[in-house]
PAZAPA-4460 file (N, C-alpha, C; in steps of 0.05 Angstrom, whole numbers, plus 32768, in hexadecimal, padded with zeros to 4 digits):
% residues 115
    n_x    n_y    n_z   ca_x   ca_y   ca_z    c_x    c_y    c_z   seq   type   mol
   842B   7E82   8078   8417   7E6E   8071   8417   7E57   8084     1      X     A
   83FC   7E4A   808B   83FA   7E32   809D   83F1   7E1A   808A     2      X     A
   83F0   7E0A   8091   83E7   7DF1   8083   83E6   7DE3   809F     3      X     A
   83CD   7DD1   8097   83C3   7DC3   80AD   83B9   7DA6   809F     4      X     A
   83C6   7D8D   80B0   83BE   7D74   80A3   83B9   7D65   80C2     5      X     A
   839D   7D5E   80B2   838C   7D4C   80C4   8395   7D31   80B9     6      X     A
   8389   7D1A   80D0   8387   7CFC   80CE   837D   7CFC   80DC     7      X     A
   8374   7CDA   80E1   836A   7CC6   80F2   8352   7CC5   80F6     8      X     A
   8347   7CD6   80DA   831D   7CC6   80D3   8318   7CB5   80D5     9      X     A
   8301   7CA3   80D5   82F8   7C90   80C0   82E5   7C84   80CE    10      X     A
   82E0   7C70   80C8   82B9   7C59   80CF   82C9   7C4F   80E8    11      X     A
   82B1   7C55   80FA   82B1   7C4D   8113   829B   7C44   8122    12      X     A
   8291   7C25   812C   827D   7C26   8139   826F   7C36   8157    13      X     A
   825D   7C38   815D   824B   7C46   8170   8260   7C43   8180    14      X     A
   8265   7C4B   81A0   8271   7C48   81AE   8292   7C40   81AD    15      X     A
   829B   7C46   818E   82BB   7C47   8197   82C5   7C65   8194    16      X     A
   82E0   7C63   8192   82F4   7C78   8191   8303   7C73   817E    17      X     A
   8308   7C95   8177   831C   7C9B   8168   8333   7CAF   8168    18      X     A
   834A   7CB3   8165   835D   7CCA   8167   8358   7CD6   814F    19      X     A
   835F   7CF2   814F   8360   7CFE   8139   8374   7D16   8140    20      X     A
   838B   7D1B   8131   83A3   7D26   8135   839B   7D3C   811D    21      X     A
   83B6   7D59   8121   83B1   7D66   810E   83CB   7D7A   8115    22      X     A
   83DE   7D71   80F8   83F8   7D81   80FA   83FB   7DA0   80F1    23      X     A
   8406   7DB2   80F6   8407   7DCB   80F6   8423   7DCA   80EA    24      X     A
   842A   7DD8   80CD   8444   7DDF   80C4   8435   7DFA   80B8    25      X     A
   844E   7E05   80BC   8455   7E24   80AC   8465   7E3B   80BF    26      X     A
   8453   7E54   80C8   845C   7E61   80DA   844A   7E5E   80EB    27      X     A
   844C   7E55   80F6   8439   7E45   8114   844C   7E62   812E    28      X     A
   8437   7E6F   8137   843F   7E84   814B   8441   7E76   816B    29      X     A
   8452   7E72   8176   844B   7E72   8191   8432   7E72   8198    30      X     A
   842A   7E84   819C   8407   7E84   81AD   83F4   7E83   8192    31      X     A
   83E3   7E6C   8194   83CA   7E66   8185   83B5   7E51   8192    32      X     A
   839F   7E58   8184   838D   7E44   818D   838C   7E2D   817E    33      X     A
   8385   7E1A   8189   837F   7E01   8171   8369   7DF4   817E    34      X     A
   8360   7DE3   8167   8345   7DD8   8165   8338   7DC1   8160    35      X     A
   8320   7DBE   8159   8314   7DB2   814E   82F1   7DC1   814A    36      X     A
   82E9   7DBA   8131   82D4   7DC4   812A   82C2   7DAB   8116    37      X     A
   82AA   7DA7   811C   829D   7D90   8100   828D   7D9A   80FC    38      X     A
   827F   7D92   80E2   8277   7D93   80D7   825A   7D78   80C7    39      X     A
   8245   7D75   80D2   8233   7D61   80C9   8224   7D67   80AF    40      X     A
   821B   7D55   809E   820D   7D64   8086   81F3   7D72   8094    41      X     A
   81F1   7D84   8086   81DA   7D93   8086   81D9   7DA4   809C    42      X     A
   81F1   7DA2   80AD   81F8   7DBA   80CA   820E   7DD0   80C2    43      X     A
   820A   7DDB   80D5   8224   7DF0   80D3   8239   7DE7   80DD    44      X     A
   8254   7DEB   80DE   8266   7DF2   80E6   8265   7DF0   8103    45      X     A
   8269   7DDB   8114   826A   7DED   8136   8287   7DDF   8148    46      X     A
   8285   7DF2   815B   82A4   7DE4   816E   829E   7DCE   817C    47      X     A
   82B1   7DBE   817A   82B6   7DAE   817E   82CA   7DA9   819D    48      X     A
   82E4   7DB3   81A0   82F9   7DBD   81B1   8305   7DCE   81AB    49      X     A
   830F   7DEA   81B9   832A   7DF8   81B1   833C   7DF1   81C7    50      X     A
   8357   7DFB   81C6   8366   7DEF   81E2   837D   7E07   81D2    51      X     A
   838E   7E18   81E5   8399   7E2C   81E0   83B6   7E24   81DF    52      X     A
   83CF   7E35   81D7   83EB   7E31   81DC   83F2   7E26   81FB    53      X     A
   83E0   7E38   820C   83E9   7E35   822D   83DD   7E1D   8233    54      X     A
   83CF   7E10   8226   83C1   7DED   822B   839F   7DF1   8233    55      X     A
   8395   7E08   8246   837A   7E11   8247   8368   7E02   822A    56      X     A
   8352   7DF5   822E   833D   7DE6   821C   8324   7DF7   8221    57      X     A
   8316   7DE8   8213   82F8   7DF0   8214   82EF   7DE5   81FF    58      X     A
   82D7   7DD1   8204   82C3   7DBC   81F3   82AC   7DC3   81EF    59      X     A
   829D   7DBF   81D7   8281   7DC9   81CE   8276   7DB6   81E9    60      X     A
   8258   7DB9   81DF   824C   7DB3   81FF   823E   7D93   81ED    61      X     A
   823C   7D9A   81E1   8234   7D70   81D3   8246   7D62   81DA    62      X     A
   8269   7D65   81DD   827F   7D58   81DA   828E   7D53   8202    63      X     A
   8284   7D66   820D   8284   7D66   8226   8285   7D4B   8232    64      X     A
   82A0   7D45   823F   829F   7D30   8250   82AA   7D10   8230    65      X     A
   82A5   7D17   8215   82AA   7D00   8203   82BF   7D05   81F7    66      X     A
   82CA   7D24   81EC   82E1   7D23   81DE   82F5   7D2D   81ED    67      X     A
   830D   7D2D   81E8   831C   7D3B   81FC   8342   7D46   81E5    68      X     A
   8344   7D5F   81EB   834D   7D67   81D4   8368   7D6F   81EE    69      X     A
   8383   7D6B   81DC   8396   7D6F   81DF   83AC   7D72   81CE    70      X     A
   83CC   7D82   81D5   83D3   7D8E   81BD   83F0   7D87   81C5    71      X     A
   8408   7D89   81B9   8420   7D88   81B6   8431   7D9D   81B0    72      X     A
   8433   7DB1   81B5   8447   7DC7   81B0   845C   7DBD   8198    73      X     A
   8467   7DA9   81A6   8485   7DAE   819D   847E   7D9D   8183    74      X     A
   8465   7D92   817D   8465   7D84   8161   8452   7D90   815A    75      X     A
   844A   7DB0   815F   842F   7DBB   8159   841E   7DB0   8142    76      X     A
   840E   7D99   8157   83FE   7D83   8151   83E7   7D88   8167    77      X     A
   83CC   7D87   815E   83B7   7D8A   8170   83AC   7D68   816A    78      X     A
   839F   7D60   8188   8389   7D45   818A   8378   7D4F   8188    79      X     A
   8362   7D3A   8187   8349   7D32   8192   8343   7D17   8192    80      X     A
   833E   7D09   81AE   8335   7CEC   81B4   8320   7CF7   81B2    81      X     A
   830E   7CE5   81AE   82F8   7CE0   81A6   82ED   7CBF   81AD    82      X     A
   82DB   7CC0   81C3   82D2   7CAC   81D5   82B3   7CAB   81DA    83      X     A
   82AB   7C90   81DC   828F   7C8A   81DD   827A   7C9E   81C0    84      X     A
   8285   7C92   81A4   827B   7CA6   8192   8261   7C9B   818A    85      X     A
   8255   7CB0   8180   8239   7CA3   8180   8236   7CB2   8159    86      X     A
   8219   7CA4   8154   8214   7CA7   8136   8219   7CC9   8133    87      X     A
   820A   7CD1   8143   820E   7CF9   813E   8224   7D00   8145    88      X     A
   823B   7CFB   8146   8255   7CFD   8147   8261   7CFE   8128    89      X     A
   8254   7CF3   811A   8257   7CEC   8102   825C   7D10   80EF    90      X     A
   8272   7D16   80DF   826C   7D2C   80DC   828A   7D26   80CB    91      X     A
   829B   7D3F   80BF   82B1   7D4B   80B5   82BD   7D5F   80CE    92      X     A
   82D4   7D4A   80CD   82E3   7D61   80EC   82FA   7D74   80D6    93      X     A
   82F7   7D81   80E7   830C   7D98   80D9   831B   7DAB   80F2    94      X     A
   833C   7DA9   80E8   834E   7DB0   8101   8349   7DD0   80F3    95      X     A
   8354   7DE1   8111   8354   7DF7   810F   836A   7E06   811B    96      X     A
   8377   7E1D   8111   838C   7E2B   8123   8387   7E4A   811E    97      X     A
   8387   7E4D   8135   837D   7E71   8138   839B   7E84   8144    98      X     A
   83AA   7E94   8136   83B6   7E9C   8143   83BD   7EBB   812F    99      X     A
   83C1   7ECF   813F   83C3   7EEF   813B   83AA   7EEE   8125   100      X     A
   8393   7EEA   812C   837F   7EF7   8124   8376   7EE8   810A   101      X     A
   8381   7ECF   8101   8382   7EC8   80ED   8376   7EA2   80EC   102      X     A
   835E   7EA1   80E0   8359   7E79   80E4   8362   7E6F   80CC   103      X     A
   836D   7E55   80CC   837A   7E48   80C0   835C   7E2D   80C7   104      X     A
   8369   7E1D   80AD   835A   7E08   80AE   8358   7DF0   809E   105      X     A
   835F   7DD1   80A6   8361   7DC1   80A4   8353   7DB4   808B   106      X     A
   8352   7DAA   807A   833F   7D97   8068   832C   7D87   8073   107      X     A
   8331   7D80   8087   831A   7D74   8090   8320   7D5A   8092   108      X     A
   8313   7D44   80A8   8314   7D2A   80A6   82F3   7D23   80A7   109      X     A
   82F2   7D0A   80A0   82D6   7D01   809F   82D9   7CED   80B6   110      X     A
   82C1   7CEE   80C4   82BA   7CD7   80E3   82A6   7CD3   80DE   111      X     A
   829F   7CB2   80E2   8281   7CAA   80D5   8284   7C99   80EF   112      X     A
   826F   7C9F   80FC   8267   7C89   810C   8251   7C76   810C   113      X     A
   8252   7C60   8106   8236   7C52   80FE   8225   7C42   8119   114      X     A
   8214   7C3C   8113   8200   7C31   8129   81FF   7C16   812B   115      X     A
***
């Protein structure tokens, strides 16, 4: 079993930043992917960042160049900074861990960015 606990939501004006961390306990395998994924009302589900065991990333193409996602092995803990945020940023982030075939997934944090 995995369990995954997010932090570091909350109300943020146009143009700041935020961290948002997300701890990994259970049987956490050596090689996995981890994430980020949001969620806005009335949208689907889309990626956000994944970034792998070996450190390799890759960012949805809205987030390109604003968020920047990084991970910790040894406290298998995944980031995401989150810089120059704007109102459509605004959404439910939710951490993710993909490993032997299997996604795990976070509760979710809420990020409100206001104007």
């Amino acid at each position: 079993q995995v369990q995954l606990v997010e932090s570091g939501g909350g109300l943020v004006q146009a143009g700041g930043s935020l961290r948002l961390s997300c701890a990994a306990s259970g049987s956490i395998f050596s090689i996995n992917n981890m994430g980020w994924y949001r969620q806005a009302p009335g949208k689907q589900r889309e990626l956000v960042a994944i970034i792998t065991s070996g450190g390799r990333s890759h960012s949805g193409s809205s987030v390109k160049g604003q968020f920047t996602i990084s991970r910790d092995n040894t406290k298998n803990t995944v980031y995401l900074q989150m810089n120059s945020l704007r109102p459509e940023d605004t959404a439910v982030y939710y951490c993710n861990i993909f490993q032997a075939g299997v996604d795990y997934w976070g509760q979710g944090t809420q990020v409100t960015v206001s104007s």
